[in-house]
N, C-alpha and C positions, 0 to 999 in steps of 0.2 A: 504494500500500500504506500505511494510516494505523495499521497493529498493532493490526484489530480482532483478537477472539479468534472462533475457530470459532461457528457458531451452527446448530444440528439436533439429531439425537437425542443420546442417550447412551448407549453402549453397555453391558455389565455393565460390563468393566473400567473405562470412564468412572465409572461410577455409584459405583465400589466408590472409586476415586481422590479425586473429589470430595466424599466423603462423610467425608475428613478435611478440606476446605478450606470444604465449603460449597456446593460448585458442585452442578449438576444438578439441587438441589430448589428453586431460587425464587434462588440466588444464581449468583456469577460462575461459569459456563461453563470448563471446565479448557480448559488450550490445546492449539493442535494439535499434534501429532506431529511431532518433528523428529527426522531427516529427511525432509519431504510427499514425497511422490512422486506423480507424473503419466503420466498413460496414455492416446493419446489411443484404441488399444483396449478397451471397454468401460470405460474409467473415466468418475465421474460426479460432477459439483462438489460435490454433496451427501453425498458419499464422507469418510470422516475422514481421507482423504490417505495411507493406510497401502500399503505397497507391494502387500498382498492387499487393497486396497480402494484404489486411485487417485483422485484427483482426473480430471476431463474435462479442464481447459484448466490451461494454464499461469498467464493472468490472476488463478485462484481462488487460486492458490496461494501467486502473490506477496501479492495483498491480505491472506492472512491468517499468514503468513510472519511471524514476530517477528525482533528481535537474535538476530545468531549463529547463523542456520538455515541449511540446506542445502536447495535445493528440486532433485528428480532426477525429468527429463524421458523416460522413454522413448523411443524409436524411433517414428516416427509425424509425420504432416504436422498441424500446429497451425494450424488457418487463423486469428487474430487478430492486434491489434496489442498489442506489451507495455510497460507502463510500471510502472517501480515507484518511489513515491513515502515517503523517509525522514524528510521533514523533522519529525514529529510525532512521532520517539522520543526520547527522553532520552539514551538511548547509543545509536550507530547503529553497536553490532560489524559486523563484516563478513558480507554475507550473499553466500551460495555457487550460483549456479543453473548447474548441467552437465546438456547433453546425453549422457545413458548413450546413447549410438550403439551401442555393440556390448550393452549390455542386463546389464552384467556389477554393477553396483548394483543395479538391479530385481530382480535374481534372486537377489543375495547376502542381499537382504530379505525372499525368500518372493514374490515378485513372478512375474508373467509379459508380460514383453515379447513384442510380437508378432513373431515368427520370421524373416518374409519383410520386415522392414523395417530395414535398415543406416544409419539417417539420422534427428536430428532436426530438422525443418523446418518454421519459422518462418513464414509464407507471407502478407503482410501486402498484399498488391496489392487494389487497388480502394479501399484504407481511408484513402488521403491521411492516414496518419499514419505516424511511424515504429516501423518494427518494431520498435524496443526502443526505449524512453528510460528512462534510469537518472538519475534525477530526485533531488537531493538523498540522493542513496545511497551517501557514501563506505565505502571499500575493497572495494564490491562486486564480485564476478566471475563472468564470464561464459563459458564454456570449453566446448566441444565442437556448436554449433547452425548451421545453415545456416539465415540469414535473405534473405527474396528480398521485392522490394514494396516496402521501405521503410528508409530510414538507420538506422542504429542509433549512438546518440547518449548520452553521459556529461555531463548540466548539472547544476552545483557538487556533483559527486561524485569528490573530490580522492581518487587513490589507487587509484580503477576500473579496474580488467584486463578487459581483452576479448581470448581466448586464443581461438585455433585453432576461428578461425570462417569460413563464407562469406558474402562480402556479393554482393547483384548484384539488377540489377534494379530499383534504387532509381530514383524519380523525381529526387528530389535527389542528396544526396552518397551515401561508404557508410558511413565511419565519421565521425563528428564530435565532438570531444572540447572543451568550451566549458566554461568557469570549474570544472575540473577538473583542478588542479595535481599532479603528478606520479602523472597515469595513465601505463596500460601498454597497445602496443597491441602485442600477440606473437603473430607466426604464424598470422596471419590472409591470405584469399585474399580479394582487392577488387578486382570487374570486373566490368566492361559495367555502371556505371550512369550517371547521364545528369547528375549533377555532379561534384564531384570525389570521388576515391577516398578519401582518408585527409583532413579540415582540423581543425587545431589554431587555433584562435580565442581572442583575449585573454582574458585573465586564466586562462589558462593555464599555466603554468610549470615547466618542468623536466618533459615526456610523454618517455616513450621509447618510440619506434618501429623496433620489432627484429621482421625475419627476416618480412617481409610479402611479400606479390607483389602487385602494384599496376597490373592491366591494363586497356587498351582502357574508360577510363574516357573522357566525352565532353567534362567540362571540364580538367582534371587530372587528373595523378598524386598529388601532396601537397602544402595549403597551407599554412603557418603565417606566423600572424596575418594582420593584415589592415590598411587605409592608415586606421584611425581609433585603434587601440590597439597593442600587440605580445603576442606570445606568446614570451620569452622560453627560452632555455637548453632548448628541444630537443634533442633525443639520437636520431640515425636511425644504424643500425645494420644491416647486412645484408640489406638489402631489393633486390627486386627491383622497379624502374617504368620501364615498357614503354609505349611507343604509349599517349600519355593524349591527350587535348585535341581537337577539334578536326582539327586537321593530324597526329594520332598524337605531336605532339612538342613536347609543352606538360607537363614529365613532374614538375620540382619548380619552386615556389616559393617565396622566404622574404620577407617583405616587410623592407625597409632602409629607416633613415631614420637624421640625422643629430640628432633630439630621440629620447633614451633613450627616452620615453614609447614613442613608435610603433617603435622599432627589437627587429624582432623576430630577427637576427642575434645582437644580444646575447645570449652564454653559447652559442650554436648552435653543434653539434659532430655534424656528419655525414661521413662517412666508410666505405668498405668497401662502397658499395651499388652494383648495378647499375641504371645509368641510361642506358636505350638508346629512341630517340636520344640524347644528352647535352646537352641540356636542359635548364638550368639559369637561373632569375635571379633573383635578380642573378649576373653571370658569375663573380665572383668566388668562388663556390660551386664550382664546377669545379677550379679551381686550389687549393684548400684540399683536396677529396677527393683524395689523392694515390692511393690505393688503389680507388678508382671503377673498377666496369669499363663501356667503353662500348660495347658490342658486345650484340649480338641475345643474348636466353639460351638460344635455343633451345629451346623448349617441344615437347612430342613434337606437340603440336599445340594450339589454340586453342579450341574444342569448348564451347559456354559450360554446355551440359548435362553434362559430366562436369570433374569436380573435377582428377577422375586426369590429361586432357590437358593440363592445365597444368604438369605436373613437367616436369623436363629432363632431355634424352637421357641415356641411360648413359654410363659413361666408357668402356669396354672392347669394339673388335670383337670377333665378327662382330656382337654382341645391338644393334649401334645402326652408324649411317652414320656420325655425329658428335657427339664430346663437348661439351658445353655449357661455355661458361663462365666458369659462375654455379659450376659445382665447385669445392669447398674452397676457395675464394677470400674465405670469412670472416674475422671479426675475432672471437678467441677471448673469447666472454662468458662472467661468471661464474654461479656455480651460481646458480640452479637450470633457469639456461637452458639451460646447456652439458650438463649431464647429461643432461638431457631430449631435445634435439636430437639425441642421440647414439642414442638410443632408436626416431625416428621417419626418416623419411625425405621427403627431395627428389627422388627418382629416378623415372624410371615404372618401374626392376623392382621397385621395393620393397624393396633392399638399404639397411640401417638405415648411417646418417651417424657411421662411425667414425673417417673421417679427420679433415682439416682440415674446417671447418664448412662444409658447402653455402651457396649465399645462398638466400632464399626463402622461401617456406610450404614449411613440410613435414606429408605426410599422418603423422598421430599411429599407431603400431603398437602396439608393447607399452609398457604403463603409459600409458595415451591421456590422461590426465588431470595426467600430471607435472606437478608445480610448483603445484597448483590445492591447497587443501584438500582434504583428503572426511572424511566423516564417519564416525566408527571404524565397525566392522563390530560387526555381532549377534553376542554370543556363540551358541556350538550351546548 
């Protein structure tokens, strides 16, 4: 995304708009509509991006996406790969791209999402590249999209959230966070791809990774840094990593070393996660997690086509054989996690997390988007 401005017709209201600035008759082009919105049901890149006039792809959206936009995905499977590239603005505010899944911005805009579709889906396979790269794009966020085909990756976009998303599938890792100092990675489900699930890589500093589920990855569970630099003062938080590696039991990593440069230990602060088998090294990682649990979380089942088999059993017979846990066995975060959390849920009935905090991804219910910006609503 280099902040070109739209380029096609011009509507009346365009006409009538740039005809205080200049644009539309031989001068600058007005810009696009913010909040774009995307449809991959009849929308069409040539579209001025309006929620009754969608964009086709996501790709158009971000290329022509300015500071401080909101780009809103409808429901629909996206077959490319996405990248969005900030390095060439002057102020690079934070730009906001959600998957409307349940369709409820599309429609607050005058929009129509298509009905029979509960899912935005990223679908990057075949493309050897990865399904997202946030390229020079600080504070950008990412929140509500199932990406499958390809890692999705934060390089020197310090401040990057990547919220309540599915990774899988991936040739390499799933998430990968690289000279991206104090990203977020929240409530994301990372499984079955064929590198590691979550790595945190030098010159990285201070990521916090809360409330993840981290399975049946082939090389890892989670790595940070690595034996040529360190990735400093990491923050893991309530996660769940399960059967990673190889042998199911290669689950976290942290690299140590006795020159500060490569010691990525330094300021590391993890605690409260489920790490089953227990897994650990350096070992001394295990004896610091005093609050670890190391026990199976018990998933209603493992199913890599549904989302939903990866919650954990209920607490209460007869509705389950056995309670998980990964129950309320968190570490109380503060707002705007904890409110939110309390909103969604970790369970397969679908009973919202009132108690003490589940550990894991939780499927988003009401307010799916908590903690995320959005962009005010249309007055009637």
């Amino acid at each position: 995304m280099r902040g070109s401005l739209a380029r096609g017709r011009c509507t009346v209201a365009a006409i009538a708009a740039a005809a205080i600035v200049g644009g539309c008759g031989g001068g600058s082009p007005p810009p696009p509509p913010n909040p774009l919105f995307v449809n991959a049901a009849g929308g069409k890149d040539g579209n001025l991006g309006l929620a009754s006039e969608p964009l086709g792809t996501i790709s158009r959206a971000l290329q022509i996406a300015g500071d401080g936009y909101f780009v809103i995905v409808a429901p629909g499977t996206y077959k490319e790969a996405l990248t969005t590239d900030r390095a060439g603005f002057a102020a690079a505010r934070r730009l906001v791209v959600l998957g409307d899944f349940t369709g409820e911005w599309t429609r607050a805009f005058g929009g129509a999402p298509d009905p029979r579709r509960a899912e935005v889906i990223v679908d990057a396979t075949g493309t050897r590249q990865e399904a997202l790269k946030l390229n020079s794009s600080p504070d950008t966020v990412v929140d509500g999209f199932i990406f499958r085909g390809g890692p999705v990756v934060a390089n020197k976009s310090p401040r990057a959230e990547i919220r309540s998303c599915e990774i899988s599938g991936s040739p390499g890792d799933g998430i990968r966070v690289q000279d991206s100092s104090d990203a977020v990675v929240f409530n994301n489900l990372v499984h079955d791809n064929e590198g590691t699930g979550i790595v945190i890589v030098p010159q990285s500093q201070g990521v916090r990774v809360l409330h993840n589920t981290v399975v049946r990855n082939r090389e890892r569970g989670v790595t940070v840094g690595n034996s040529k630099a360190a990735a400093p003062g990491a923050f893991l938080r309530n996660n769940i990593v399960q059967e990673n590696g190889p042998d199911g039991a290669d689950n976290v990593k942290v690299f140590a070393s006795p020159d500060p440069a490569l010691d990525s230990l330094r300021g590391y602060d993890a605690d409260y996660n489920l790490v089953f088998p227990p897994a650990y090294i350096p070992a001394s990682l295990r004896e610091s997690a005093r609050h670890d649990v190391n026990l199976d979380a018990g998933f209603v089942s493992t199913d890599p086509s549904e989302r939903e088999d990866f919650l954990l059993r209920c607490e209460n017979p007869p509705s389950c054989t056995r309670g998980s846990p990964a129950l309320d066995r968190g570490n109380e975060l503060g707002d705007p996690y904890r409110t939110c959390l309390r909103k969604w849920s970790a369970v397969a009935t679908g009973r919202q997390d009132l108690g003490p905090l589940d550990l894991g991804f939780h499927v988003p219910l009401s307010d799916p988007h908590c903690g995320s910006p959005a962009p005010p609503r249309p007055t009637p």
